[in-house]
N, C-alpha and C positions, 0 to 999 in steps of 0.2 A: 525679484521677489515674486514667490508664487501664489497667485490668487487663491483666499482662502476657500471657495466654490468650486474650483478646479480640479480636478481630478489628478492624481499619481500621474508621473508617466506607467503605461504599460509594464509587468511584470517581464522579465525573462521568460522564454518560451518554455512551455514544460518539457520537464524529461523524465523516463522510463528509465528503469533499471540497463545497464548496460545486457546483451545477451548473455548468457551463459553457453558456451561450450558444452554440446553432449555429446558422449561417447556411446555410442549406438552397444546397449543393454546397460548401463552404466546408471542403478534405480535411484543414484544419490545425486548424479548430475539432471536426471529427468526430474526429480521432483524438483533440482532448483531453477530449471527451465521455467517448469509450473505457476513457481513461487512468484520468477520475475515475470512472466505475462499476467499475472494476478495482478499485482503493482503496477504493471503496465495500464491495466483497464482503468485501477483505484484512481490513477494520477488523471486520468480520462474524467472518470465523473467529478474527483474534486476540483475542477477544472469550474463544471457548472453545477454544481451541488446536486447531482442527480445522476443515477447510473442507466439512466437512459440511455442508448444507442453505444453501450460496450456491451463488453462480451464477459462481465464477472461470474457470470451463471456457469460457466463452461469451466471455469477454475475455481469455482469455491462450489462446499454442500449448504442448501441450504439455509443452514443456522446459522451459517459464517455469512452469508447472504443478505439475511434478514438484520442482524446488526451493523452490519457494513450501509444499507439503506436507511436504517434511522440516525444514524451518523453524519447521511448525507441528509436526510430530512432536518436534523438540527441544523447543520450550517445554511440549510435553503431558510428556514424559518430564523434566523438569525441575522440574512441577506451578509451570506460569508461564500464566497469562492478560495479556493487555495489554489496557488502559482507558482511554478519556480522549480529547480530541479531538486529532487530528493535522494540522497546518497543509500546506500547499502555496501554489507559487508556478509551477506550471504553464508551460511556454513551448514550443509547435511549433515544429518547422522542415520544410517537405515536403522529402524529397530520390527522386531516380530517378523524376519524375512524368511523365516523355516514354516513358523510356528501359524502362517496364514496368510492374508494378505499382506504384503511387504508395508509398512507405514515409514516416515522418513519426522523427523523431527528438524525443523529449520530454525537455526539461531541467528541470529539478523542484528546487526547495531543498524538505527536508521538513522540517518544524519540530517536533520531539517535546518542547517544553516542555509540553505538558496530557497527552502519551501517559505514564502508569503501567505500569511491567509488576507484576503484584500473586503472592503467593503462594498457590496455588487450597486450601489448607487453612486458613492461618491468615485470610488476605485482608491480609496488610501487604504495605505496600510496597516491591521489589527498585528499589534504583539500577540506573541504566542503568549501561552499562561505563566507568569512567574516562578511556578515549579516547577517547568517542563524542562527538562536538560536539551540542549540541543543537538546532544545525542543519546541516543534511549535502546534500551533492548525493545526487542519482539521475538516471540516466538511462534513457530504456525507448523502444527501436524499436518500430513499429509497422508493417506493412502490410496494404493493402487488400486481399483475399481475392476471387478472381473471382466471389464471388456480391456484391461490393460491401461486404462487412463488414469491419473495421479490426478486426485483433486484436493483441496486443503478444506479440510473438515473440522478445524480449530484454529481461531488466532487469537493469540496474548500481545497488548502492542506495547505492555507495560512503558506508559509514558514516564513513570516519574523516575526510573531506574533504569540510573545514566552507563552507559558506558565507552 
């Protein structure tokens, strides 16, 4: 029997999106490169509720930036960490690739069945919200920056729409 004071065991170690394979000039594989080191930094700070000592700024603009930080300010102010691995199903589309900068549209199902969000005093673990499908679309624009770099300039995580 486990003492009520006691803390969870430990979560599963966190994990990043698996790599993505790019084919060198290939804008639809590059931006989902992008995509997964994005996710790669996110699982970084959801780690300790703060995007402290990643690298989100290098893959997102901004506006994506600045919501993504008070995201992580709620779970800090909430004494919430999130742990565990998070699935994806990744899918480019290039769109505007004549007409100007190339932009990529990413369709994403996230799969949160191994993500935990944990309580950072006691370390047990908080249910996700009763409406949250445990698997959910997301969607996240992306364009090519004229020094060539793919940054994501819009994301939709749309939690409540499962797929």
């Amino acid at each position: 029997m486990q003492d009520a004071k006691a803390p969870a065991p430990a979560a599963t170690a966190p994990s990043a999106p698996p790599p993505v394979p790019v084919s060198a000039g290939d804008p639809a594989a590059e931006a989902l490169e992008v995509y997964a080191a994005m996710w790669a930094e996110r699982v970084k700070a959801f780690q300790v509720a703060s995007a402290e000592d990643t690298e989100l700024e290098r893959y997102v603009a901004s506006g994506v930036l600045s919501v993504f930080e008070k995201e992580l300010a709620r779970l800090k102010k909430d004494g919430m960490v999130i742990r565990g691995a998070l699935g994806h199903e990744p899918e480019a589309t290039l769109r505007d690739a004549e007409a100007g900068p190339p932009k990529a549209t990413v369709n994403d199902c996230v799969d949160l069945s191994k993500w935990q969000p944990l309580d950072i005093t006691t370390g047990w673990p908080i249910p996700l919200p009763g409406n949250q499908p445990v698997r959910h679309e997301a969607t996240a624009t992306l364009e090519r920056t004229d020094s060539g770099r793919w940054i994501v300039t819009a994301y939709d995580p749309a939690p409540t729409r499962a797929c």
